[in-house]
FIKOLZA-1660 file (N, C-alpha, C; in steps of 0.1 Angstrom, whole numbers, plus 5000, padded with zeros to 4 digits):
% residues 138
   i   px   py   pz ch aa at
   1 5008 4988 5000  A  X  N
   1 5000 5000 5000  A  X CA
   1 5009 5012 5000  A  X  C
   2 5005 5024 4998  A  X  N
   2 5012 5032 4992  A  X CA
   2 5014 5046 4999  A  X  C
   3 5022 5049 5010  A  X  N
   3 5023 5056 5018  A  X CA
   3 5014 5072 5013  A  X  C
   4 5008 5078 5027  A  X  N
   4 4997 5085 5025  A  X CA
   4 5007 5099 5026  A  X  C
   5 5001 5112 5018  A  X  N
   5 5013 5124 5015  A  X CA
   5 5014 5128 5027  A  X  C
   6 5004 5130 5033  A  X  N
   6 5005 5135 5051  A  X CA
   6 5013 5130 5065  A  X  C
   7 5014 5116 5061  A  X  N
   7 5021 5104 5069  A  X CA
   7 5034 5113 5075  A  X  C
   8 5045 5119 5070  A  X  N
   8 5055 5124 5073  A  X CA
   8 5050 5134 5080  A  X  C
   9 5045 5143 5078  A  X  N
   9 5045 5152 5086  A  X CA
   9 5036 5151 5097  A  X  C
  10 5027 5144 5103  A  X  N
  10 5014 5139 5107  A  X CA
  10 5023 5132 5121  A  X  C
  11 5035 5121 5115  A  X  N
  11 5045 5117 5125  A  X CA
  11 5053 5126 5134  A  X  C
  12 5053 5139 5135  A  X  N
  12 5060 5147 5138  A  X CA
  12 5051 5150 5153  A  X  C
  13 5037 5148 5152  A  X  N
  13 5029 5150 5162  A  X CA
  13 5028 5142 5172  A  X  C
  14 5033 5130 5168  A  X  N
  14 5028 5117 5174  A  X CA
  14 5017 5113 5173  A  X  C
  15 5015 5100 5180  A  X  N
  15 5006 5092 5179  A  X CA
  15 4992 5105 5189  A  X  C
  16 4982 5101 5182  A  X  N
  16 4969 5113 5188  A  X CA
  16 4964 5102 5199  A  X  C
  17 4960 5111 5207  A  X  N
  17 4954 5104 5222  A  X CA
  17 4946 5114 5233  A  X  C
  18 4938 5103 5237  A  X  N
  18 4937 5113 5249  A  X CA
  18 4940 5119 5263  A  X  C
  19 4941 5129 5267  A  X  N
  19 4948 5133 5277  A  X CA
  19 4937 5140 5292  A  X  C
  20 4936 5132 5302  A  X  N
  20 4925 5139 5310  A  X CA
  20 4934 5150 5313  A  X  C
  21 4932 5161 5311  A  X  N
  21 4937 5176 5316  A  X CA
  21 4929 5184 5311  A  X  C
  22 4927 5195 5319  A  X  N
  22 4921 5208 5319  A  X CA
  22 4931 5215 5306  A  X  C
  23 4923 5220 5295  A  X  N
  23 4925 5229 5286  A  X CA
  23 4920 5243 5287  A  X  C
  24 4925 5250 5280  A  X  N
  24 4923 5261 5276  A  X CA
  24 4915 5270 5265  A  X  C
  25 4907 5272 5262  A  X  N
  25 4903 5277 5248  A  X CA
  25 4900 5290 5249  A  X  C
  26 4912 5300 5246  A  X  N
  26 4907 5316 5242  A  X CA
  26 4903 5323 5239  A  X  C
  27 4899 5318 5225  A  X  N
  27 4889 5321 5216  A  X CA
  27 4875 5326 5222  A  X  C
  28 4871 5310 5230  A  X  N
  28 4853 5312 5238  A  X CA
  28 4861 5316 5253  A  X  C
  29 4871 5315 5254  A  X  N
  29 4873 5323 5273  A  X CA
  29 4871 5309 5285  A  X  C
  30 4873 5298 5276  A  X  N
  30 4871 5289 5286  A  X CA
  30 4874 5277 5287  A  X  C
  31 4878 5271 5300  A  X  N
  31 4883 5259 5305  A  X CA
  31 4875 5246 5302  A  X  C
  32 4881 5236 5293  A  X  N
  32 4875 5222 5294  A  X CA
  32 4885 5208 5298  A  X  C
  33 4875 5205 5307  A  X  N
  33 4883 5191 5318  A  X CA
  33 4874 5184 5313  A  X  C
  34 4875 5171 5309  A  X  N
  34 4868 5159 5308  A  X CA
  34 4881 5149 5310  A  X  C
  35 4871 5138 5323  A  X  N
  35 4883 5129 5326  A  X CA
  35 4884 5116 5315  A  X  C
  36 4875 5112 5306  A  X  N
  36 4874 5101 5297  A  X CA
  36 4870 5104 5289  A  X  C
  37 4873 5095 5274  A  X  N
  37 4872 5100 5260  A  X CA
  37 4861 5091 5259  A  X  C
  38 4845 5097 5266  A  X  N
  38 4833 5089 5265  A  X CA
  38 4825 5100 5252  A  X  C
  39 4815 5100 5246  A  X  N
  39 4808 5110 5243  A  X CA
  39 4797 5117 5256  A  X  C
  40 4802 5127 5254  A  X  N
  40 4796 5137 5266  A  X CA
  40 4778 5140 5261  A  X  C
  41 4774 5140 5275  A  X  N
  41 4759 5150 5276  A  X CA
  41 4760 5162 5287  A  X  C
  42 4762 5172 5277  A  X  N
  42 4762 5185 5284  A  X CA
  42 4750 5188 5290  A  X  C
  43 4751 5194 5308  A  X  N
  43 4738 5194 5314  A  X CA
  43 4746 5213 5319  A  X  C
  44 4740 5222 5314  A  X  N
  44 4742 5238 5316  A  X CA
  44 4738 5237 5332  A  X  C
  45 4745 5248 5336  A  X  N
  45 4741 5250 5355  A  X CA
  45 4741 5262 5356  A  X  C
  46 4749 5271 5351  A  X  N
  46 4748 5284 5348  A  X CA
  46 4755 5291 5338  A  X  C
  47 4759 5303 5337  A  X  N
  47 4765 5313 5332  A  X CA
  47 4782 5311 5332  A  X  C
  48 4785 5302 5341  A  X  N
  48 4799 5301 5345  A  X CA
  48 4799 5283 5346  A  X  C
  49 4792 5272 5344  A  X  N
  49 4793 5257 5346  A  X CA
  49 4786 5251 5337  A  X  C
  50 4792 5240 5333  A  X  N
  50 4784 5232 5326  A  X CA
  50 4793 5216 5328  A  X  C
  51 4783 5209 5332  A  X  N
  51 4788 5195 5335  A  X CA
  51 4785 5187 5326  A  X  C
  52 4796 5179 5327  A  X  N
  52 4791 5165 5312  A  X CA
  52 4795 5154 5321  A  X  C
  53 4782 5149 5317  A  X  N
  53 4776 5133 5318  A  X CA
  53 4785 5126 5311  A  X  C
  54 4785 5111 5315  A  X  N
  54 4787 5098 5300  A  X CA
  54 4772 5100 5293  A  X  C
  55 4778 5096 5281  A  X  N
  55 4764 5091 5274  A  X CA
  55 4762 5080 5275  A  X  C
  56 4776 5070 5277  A  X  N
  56 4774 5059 5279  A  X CA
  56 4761 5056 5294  A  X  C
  57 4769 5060 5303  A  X  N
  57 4764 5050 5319  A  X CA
  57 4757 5064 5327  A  X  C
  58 4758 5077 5322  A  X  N
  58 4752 5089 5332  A  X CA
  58 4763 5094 5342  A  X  C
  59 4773 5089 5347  A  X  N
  59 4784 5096 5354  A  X CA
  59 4789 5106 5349  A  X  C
  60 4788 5117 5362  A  X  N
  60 4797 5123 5357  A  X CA
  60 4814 5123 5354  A  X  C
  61 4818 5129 5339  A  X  N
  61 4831 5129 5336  A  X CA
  61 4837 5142 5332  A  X  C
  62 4832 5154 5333  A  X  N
  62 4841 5165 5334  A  X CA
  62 4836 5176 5333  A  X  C
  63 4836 5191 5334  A  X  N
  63 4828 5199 5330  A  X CA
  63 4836 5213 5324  A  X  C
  64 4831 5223 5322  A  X  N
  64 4835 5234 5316  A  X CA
  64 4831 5246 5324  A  X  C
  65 4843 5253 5328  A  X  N
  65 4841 5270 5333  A  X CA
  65 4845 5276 5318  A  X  C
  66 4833 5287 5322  A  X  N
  66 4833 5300 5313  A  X CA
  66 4833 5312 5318  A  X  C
  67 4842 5321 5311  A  X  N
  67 4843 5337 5315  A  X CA
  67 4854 5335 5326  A  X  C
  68 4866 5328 5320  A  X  N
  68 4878 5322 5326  A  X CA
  68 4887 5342 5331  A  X  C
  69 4884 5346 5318  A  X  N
  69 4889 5360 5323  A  X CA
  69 4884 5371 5332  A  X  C
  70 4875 5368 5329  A  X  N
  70 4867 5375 5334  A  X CA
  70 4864 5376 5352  A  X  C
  71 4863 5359 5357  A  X  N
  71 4866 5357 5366  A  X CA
  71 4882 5363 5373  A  X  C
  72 4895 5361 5367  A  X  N
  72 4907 5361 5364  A  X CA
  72 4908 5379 5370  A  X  C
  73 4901 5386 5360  A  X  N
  73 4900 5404 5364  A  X CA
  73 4892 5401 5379  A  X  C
  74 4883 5395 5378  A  X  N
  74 4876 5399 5390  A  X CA
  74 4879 5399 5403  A  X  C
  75 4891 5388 5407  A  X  N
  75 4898 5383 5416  A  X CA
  75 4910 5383 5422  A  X  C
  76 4918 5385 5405  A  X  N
  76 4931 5390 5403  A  X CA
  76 4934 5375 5403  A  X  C
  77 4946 5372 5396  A  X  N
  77 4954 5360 5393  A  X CA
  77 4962 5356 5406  A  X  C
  78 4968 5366 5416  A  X  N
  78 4972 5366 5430  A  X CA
  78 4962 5353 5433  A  X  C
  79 4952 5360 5438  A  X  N
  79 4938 5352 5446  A  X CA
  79 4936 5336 5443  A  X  C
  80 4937 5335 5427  A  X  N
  80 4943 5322 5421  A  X CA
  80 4954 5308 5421  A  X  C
  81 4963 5321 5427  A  X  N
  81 4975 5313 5421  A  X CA
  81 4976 5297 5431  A  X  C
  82 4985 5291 5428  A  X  N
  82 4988 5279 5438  A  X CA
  82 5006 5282 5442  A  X  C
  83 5008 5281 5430  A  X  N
  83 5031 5279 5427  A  X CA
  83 5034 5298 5425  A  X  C
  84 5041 5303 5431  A  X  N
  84 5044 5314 5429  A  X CA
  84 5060 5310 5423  A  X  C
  85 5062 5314 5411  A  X  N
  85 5078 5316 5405  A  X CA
  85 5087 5322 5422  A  X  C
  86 5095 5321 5416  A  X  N
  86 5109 5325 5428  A  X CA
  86 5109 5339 5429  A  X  C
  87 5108 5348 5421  A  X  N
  87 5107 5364 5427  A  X CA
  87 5095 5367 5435  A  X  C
  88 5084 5355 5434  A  X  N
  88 5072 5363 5439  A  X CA
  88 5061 5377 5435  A  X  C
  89 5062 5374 5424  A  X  N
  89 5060 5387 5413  A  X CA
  89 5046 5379 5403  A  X  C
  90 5052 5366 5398  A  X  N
  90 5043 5365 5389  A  X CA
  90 5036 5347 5395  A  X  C
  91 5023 5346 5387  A  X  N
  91 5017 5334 5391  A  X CA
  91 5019 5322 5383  A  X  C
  92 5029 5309 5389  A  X  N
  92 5028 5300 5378  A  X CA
  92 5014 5294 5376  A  X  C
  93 5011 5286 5388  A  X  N
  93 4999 5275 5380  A  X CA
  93 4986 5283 5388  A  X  C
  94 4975 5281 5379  A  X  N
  94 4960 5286 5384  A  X CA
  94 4955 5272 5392  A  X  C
  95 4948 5271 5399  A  X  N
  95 4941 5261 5409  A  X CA
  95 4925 5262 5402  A  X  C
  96 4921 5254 5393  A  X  N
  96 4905 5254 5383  A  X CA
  96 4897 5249 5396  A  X  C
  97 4898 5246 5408  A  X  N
  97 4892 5248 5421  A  X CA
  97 4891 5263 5428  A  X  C
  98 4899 5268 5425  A  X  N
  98 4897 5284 5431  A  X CA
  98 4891 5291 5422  A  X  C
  99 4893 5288 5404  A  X  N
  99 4882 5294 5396  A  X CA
  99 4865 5289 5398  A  X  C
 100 4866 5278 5403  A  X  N
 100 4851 5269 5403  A  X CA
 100 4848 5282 5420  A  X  C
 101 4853 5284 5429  A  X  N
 101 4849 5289 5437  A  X CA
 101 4840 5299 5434  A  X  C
 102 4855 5310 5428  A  X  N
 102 4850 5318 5425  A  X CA
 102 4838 5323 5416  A  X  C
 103 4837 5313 5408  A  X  N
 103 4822 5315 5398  A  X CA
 103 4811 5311 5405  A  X  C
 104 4811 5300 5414  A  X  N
 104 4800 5298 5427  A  X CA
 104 4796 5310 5432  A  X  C
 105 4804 5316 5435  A  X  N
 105 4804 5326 5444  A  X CA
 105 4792 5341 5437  A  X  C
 106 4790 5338 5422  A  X  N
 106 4785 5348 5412  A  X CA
 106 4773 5348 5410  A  X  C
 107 4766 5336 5416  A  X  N
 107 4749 5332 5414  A  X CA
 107 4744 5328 5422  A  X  C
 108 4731 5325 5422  A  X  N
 108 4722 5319 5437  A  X CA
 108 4725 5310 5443  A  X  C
 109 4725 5310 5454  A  X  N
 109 4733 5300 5462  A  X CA
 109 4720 5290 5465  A  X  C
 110 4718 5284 5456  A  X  N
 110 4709 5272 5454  A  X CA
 110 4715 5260 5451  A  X  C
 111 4703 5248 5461  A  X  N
 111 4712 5235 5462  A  X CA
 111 4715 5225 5449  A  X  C
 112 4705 5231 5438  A  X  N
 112 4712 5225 5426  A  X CA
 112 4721 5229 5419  A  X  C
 113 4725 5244 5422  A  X  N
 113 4742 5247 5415  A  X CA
 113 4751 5241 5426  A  X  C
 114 4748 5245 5442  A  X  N
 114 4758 5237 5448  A  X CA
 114 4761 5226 5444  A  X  C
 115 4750 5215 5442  A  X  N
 115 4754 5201 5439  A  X CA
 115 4764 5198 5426  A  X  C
 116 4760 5211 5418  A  X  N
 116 4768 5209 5402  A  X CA
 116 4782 5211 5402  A  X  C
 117 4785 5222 5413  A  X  N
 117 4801 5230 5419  A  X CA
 117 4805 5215 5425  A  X  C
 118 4802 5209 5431  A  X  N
 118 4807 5201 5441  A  X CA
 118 4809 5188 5434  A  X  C
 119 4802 5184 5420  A  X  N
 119 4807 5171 5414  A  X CA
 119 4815 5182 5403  A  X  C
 120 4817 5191 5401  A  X  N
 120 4830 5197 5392  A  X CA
 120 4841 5195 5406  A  X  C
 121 4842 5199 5415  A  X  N
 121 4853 5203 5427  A  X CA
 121 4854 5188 5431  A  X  C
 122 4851 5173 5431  A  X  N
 122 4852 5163 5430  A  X CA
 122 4862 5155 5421  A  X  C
 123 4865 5159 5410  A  X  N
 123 4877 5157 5400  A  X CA
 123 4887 5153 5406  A  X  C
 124 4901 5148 5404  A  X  N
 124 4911 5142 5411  A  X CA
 124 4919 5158 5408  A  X  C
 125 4921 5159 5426  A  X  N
 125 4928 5171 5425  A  X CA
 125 4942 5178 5420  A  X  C
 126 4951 5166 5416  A  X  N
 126 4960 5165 5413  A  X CA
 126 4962 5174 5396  A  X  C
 127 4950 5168 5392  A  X  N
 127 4950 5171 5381  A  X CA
 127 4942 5190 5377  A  X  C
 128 4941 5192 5390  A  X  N
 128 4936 5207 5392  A  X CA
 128 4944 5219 5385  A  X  C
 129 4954 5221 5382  A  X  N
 129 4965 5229 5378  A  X CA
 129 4966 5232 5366  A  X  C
 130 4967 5245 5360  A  X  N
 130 4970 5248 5349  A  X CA
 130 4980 5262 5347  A  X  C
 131 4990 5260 5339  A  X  N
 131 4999 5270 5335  A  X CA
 131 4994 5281 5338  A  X  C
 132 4997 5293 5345  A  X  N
 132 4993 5307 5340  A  X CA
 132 4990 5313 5326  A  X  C
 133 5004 5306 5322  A  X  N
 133 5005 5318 5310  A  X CA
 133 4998 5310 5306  A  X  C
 134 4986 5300 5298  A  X  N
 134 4976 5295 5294  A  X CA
 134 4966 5306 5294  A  X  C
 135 4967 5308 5299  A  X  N
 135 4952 5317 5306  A  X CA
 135 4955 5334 5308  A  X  C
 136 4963 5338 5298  A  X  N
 136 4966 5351 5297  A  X CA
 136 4956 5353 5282  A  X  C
 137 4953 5367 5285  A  X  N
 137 4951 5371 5267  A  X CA
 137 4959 5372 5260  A  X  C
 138 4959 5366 5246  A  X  N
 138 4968 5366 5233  A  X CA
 138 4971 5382 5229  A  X  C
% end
């Protein structure tokens, strides 16, 4: 069979896969965590959450903050931070638990967004962390 024109350069990326980590997307202003490569059912919670289901089994497997900057202005990236670099000046990693806070903190304090904050804030915390400079404007 007869090698495909893309092949070479396609190899330079590696093998494609999935990765449970919190992303970034700047474009929409917003963080997406999904821990398995299931097809998702998006259930909205507010203005700032949205949790995804399996489609498979109904568990939940990851969810999305929005208005990542906005939050970010509101708080200051200080308020955020977890790792402070060695001068103390700038913020390495954001804590997506102190953003989940803070977006709780923005709407009615009603027990079915609590419930939706708290299976997003349930995630393995390890995996909580993301670069600053991710989450800067371009």
């Amino acid at each position: 069979m007869e090698k495909h024109f893309l092949a070479d350069m396609m190899a330079a990326y590696g093998e494609p896969g999935f990765k449970a980590e919190p992303f970034y997307f700047p474009c929409g202003d917003y963080i997406d965590y999904t821990m398995v490569s299931e097809a998702p059912v998006a259930h909205y919670v507010d203005e700032w959450l949205t949790i995804y289901d399996s489609a498979v089994d109904g568990r939940p497997i990851g969810f999305q903050i929005k208005h990542v900057r906005t939050i970010i202005e509101k708080f200051g990236l200080a308020g955020q931070g977890i790792a402070l670099k060695a001068n103390g000046q700038s913020v390495k990693d954001i804590s997506i638990s102190a953003l989940l806070l803070a977006a709780y903190e923005q709407g009615p304090l009603t027990s079915d967004r609590r419930n939706a904050y708290a299976i997003a804030m349930g995630f393995p915390v390890e995996k909580q962390l993301m670069p600053a400079s991710e989450l800067q404007p371009a």
